[in-house]
C-alpha positions in Angstrom: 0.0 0.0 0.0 2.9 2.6 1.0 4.3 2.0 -2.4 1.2 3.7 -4.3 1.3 6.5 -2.0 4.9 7.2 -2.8 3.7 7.0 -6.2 1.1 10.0 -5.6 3.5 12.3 -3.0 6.3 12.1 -5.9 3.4 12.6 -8.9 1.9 15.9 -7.0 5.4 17.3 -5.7 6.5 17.3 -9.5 3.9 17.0 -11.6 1.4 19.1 -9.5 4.0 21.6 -8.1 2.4 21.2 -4.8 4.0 22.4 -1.5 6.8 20.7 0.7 4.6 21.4 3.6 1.1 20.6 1.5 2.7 16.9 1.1 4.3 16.2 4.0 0.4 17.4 5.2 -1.0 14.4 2.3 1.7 11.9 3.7 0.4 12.3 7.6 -3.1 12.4 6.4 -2.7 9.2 4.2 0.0 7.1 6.7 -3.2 7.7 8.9 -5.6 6.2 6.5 -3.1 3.5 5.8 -3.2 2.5 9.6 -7.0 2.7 10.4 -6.9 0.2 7.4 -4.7 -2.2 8.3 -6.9 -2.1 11.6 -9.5 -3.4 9.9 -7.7 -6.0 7.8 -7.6 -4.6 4.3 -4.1 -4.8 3.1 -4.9 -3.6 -0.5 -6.2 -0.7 -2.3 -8.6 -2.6 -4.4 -10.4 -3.7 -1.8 -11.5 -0.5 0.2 -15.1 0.0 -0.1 -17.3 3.1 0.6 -17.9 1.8 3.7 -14.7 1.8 4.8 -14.2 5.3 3.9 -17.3 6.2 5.8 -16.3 4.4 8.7 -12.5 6.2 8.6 -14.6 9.9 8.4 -16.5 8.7 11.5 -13.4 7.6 13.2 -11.9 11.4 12.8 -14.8 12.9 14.0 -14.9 10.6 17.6 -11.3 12.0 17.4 -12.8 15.2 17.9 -10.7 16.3 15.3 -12.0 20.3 14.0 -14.0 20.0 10.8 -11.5 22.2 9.0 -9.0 18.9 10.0 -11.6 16.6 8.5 -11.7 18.4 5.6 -8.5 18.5 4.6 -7.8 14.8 5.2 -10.8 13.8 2.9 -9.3 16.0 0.3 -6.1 14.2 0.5 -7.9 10.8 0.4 -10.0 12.4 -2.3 -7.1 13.2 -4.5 -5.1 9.7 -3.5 -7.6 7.8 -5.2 -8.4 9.7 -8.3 -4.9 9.3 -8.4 -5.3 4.9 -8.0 -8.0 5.3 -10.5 -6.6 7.2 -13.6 -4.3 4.5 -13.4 -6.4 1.8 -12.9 -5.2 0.3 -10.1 -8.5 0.3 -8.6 -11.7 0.5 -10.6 -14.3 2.6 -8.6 -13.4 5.5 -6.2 -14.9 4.5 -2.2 -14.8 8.5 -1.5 -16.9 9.3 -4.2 -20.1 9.5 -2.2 -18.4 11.0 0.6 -19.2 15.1 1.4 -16.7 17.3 2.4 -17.1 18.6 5.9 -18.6 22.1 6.1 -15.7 24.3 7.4 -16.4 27.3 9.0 -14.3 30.9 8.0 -13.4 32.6 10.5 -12.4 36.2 9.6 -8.4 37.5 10.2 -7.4 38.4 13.3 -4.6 41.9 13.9 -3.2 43.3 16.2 -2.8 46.8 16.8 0.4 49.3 15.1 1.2 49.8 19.1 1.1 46.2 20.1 3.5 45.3 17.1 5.6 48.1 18.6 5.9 46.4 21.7 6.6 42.9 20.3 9.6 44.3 18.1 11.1 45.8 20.5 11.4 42.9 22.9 14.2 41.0 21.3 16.4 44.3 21.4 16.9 43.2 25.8 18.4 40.2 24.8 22.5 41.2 24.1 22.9 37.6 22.4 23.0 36.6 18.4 19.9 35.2 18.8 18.6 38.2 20.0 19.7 40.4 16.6 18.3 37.5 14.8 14.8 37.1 16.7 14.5 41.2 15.7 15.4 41.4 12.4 13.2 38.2 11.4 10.0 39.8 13.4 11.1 43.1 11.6 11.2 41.3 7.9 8.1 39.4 8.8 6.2 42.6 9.6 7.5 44.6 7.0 6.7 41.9 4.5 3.9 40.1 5.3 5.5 36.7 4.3 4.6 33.8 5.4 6.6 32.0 7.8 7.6 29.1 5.6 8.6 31.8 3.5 10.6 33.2 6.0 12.5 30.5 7.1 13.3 30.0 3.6 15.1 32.8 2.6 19.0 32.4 2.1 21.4 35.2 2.1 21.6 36.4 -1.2 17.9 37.1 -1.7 18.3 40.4 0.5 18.7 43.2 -2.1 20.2 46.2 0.3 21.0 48.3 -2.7 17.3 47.9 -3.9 15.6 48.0 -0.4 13.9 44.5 -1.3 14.2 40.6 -0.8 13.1 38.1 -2.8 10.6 35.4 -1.9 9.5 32.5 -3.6 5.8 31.6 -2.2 3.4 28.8 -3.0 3.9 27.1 -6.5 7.4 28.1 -6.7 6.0 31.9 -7.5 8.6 34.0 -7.1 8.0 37.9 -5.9 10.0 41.1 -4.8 8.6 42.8 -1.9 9.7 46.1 -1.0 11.4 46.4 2.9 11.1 48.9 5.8 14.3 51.4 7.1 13.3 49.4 10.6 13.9 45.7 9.3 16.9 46.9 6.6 18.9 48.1 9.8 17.7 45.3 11.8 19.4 42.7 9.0 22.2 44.8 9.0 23.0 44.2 12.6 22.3 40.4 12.3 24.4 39.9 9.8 27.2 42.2 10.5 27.3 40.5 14.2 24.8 38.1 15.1 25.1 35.6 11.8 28.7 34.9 11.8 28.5 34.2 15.2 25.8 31.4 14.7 27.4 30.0 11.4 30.5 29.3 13.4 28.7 26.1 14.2 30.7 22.9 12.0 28.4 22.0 9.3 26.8 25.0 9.4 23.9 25.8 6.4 26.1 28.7 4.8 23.3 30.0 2.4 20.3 30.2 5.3 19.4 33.9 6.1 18.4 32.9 9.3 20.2 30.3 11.6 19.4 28.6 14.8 22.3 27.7 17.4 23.3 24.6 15.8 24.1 27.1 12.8 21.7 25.3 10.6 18.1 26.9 8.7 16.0 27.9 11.4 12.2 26.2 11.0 9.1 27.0 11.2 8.3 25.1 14.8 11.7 27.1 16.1 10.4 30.0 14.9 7.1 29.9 16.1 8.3 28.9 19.5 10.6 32.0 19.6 7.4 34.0 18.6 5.5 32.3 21.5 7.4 33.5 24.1 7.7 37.0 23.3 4.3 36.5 22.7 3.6 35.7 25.8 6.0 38.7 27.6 3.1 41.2 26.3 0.4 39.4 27.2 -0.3 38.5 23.7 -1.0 34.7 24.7 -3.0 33.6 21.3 -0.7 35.1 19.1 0.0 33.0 16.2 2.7 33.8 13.3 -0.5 34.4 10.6 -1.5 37.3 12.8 1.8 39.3 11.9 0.6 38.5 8.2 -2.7 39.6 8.8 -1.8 42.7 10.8 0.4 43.2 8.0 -2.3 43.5 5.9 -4.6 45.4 8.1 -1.9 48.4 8.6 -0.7 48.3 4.7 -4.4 49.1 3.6 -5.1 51.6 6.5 -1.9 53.4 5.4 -3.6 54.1 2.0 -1.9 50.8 -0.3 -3.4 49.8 -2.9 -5.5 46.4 -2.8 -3.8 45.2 -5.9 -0.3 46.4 -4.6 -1.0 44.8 -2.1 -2.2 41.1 -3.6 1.3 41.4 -4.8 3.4 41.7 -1.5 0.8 38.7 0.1 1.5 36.3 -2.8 -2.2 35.5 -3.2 -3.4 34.3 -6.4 -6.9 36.1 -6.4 -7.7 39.5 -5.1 -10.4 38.3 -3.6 -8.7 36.9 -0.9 -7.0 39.8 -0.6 -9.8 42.0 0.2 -10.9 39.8 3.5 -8.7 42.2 5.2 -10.1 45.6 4.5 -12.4 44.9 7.2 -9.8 44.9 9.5 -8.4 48.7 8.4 -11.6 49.7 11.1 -10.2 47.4 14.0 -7.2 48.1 14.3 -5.7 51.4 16.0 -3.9 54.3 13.9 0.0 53.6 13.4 1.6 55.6 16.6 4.6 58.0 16.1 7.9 56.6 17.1 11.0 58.6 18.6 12.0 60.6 15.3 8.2 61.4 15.2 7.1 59.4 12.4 5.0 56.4 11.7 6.6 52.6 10.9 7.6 52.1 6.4 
């Protein structure tokens, strides 16, 4: 059974161009199915029925996994078989009959100009490496709205001082240039005048990775949301999540008079319609504070 979904993770990593987190997502989601079915005795693909599949959607759910979890297993399981079936290695679908959960959208979440004030300065009390390197990634994050696997995946070279801009390649391998602030081009000044070559000191250090943890390798997305987390948590900001900088982001780039298309552009989102979930948001959140020279954050 494993060897079929090989098969699929390899055919939609390259032939599908989807995500290195979007399949390791699939591969979780179908080593799961794989299990439940072995549970039950069926040790080939040709012989999973409908109600099988039924009974492994009613196993999530006494799971108490969230719908929006349900949903996106079923639509790896979905795509894992119309995978086995254009090439015949079954010959009907079991999910075919099965409905998607309904998943409920819950609108974006920001916080304020003055609370992302407070979080970016936090990191400046800590004299260590990691300290420069905790600001200037909250700094690039804010400035950028980038995602965090985005983030995390920047190397050295795709910081553009002499342009003001850094390169990020988002979802489907599309690439964009997104402009940065005079707050986070000073903060990767610092960290990589003094905080980086400290860290890449480290043998077998990654010596293209912007950002480096202590080992001196790529920093990930769970280090970098647990570093998040705490300052987090030093401002009281307990259900702050990584998506929230992105989202205030978006909220404070709008309020500040950018334009929605400009805008679809820095976010990497393929419709603008996506996009404009956030201009509710310009009402929410509180007007960008001055800061000691007397001006707002660019």
């Amino acid at each position: 059974m494993n060897q079929y979904v090989a098969q699929f993770l390899t055919y939609m990593a390259d032939e599908r161009k989807m995500s290195a987190n979007t399949t390791a997502a699939y591969r979780t989601d179908l080593d799961q199915l794989c299990e439940f079915l072995r549970e039950r005795g069926v040790e080939r693909w040709e012989d999973v029925d409908t109600e099988a599949m039924i009974a492994f959607v009613l196993n999530l759910k006494e799971k108490k996994y969230a719908n929006s979890t349900v949903a996106r297993r079923l639509a790896a399981v979905k795509s894992f078989f119309g995978f086995l079936k254009e090439r015949n290695v079954i010959s009907h679908d079991p999910t075919g009959q099965l409905d998607t959960p309904r998943v409920d959208r819950f609108p974006p979440r920001a916080i304020s100009q003055h609370q992302v004030d407070e979080l970016l300065e936090l990191p400046l009390q800590n004299g260590t490496p990691e300290g420069l390197r905790d600001k200037a990634m909250l700094e690039v994050l804010y400035a950028t709205g980038m995602r965090v696997s985005e983030l995390v995946a920047l190397n050295v070279d795709d910081i553009a001082f002499d342009t003001k801009t850094v390169r990020c390649l988002g979802r489907q391998s599309r690439e964009r240039v997104i402009p940065l602030s005079e707050p986070a081009l000073t903060a990767l000044e610092e960290y990589l005048d003094i905080a980086r070559p400290q860290l890449a000191r480290h043998p077998n250090g990654d010596s293209d990775a912007l950002f480096l943890n202590h080992r001196g390798k790529r920093l990930t997305r769970q280090g970098f949301w647990l570093i998040l987390k705490s300052y987090a948590e030093q401002v009281g900001m307990h259900d702050l999540t990584p998506h929230m900088l992105r989202h205030s982001f978006a909220a404070h780039q709008l309020r500040s008079g950018v334009d929605l298309r400009e805008l679809q552009e820095r976010l990497g989102h393929a419709s603008i319609a996506t996009t404009q979930i956030y201009t509710h948001l310009t009402a929410e959140v509180s007007s960008s504070p001055a800061d000691s020279n007397g001006h707002t954050r660019r």
